[in-house]
N, C-alpha and C positions, 0 to 999 in steps of 0.2 A: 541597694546592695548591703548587704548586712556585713555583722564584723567578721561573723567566722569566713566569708567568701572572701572579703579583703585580705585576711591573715591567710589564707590556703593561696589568692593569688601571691602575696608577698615572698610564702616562700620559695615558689617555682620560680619567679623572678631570680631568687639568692640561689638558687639551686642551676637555672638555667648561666647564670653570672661564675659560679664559681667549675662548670663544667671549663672555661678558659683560664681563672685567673690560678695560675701556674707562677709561683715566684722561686726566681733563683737568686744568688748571690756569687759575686765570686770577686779575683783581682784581677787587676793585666797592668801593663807596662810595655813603655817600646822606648820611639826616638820621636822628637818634634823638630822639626826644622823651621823655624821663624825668620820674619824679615817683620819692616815696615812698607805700609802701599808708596809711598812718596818721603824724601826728605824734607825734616822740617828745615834746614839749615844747609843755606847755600843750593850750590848743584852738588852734593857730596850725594855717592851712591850708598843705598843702605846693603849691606852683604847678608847671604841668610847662612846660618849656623845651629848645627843638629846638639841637642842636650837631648836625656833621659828624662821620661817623669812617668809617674805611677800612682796608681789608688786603687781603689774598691767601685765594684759597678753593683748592681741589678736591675731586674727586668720584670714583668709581670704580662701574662698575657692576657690582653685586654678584646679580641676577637680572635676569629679562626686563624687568618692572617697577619693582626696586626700586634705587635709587644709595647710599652713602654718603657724603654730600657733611661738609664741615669746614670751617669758616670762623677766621681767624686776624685778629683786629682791633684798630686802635688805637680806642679807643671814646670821648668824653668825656659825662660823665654830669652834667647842672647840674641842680640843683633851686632854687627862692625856697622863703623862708619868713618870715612878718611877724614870726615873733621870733628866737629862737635858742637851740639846745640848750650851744651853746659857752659864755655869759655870763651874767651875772644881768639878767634882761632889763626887771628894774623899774626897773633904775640911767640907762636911756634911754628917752628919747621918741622913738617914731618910729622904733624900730629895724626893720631893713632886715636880712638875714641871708643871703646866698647862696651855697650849695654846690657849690663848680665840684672834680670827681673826673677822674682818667683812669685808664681800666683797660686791661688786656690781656688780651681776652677772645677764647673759643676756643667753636666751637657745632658740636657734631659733631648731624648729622640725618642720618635715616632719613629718604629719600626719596622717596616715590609717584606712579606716571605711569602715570593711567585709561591701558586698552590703543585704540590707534587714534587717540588725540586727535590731531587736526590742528593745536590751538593752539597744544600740548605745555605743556599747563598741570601742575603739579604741587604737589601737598602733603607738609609735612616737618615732623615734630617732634622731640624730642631735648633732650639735657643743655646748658648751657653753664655755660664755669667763668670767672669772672673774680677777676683779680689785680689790686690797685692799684697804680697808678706814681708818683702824685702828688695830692695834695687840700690847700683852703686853703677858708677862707670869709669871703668879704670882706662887711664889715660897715660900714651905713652907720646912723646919727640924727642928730636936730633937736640941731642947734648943736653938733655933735661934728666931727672932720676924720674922713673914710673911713679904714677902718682894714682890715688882713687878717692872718689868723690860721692857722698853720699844726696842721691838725687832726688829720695823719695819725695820731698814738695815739689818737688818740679813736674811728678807724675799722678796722671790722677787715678785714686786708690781704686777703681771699677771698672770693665769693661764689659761691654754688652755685644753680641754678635751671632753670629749663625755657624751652623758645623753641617757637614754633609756627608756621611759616611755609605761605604760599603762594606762588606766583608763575608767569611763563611764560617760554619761550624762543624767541628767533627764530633759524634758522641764517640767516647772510649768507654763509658761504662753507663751502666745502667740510668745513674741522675750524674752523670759529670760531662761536660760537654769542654772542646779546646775553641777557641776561637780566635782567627787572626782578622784583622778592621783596618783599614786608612780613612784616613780622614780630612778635609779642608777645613781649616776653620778662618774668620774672616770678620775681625774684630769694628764694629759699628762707631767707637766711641775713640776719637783723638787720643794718642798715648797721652800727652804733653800737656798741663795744665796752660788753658786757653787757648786750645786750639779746638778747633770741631769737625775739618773736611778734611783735614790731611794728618800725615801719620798712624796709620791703623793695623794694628799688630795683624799679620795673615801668619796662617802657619798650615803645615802638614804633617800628619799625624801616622806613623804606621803602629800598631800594637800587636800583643798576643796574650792572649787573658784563659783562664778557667772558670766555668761557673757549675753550680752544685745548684740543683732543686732541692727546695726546702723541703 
């Protein structure tokens, strides 16, 4: 095979490759509601609690059907819990324990679009990784002043997990499309320094984003 036939296939190759690869860019934002899968501490229930969080996504299309989409988020993650893993929780009555977290989480999916949908509805699953930035757990009981505690050694800085989204899109204009996503996500990695099988952040995700073709 000679060079000029390698170069002539090479660029049908880049030429056949870039017939999909469509990149957009855009933001979204919504609500997440977390808990924990299990208490580490006692029988105390973990309560789940909806915060905001937001970032920037894109996506690229990597076959007819299929996108690589990546989401980049400030996330806040709270959980209640009627006692607490932090203190000796017999030393209070009425204790009050609530876990307010922020991470910097990142969800790369594989993305799927039935062929023909007119809704342009889609499914995507995938890894995500989160890093923490900040955690504290503010602690209230009977005849005590509220108090709050800085937990970050206590938590370990990463968590690894799965996300399983759907959702749709509408175009309003020519390259700008709206899109609304739920999401599960379902954290691999013990909250809790030294634990490994219990405590694992779960959460649900709903959003609504814009994205713009480059």
């Amino acid at each position: 095979m000679t060079r000029r036939t390698i170069f002539i296939l090479a660029i049908l190759i880049a030429l056949s490759n870039a017939t999909f690869a469509q990149m957009r860019v855009g933001f979204q934002g919504g609500t997440q509601v977390s808990t924990l899968t299990r208490p580490t501490h006692g029988d105390a229930d973990w309560i789940w609690i909806g915060k905001p969080f937001g970032g920037i996504a894109f996506d690229v299309r990597v076959a007819d059907r299929f996108l690589l989409a990546v989401q980049v988020d400030w996330v806040q993650k709270w959980t209640a819990l009627s006692e607490s893993p932090f203190t000796e929780s017999a030393s209070y009555s009425g204790l009050h324990t609530t876990v307010k977290t922020e991470y910097l989480e990142i969800q790369i999916h594989v993305r799927w679009r039935p062929a023909n949908s007119a809704t342009r509805w889609f499914a995507e699953i995938g890894p995500k990784l989160s890093f923490l930035l900040a955690s504290k757990a503010d602690m209230t009981a009977l005849n005590v002043a509220n108090w709050t505690r800085d937990i970050g050694q206590q938590l370990k800085s990463t968590d690894v997990g799965i996300s399983v989204g759907t959702g749709v899109e509408i175009d309003v204009a020519n390259s700008i499309s709206l899109t609304w996503a739920a999401h599960y996500t379902h954290g691999l990695v013990g909250l809790f320094q030294g634990s490994s099988n219990d405590s694992k952040v779960v959460g649900v995700q709903a959003a609504i984003g814009i994205m713009i073709v480059m």
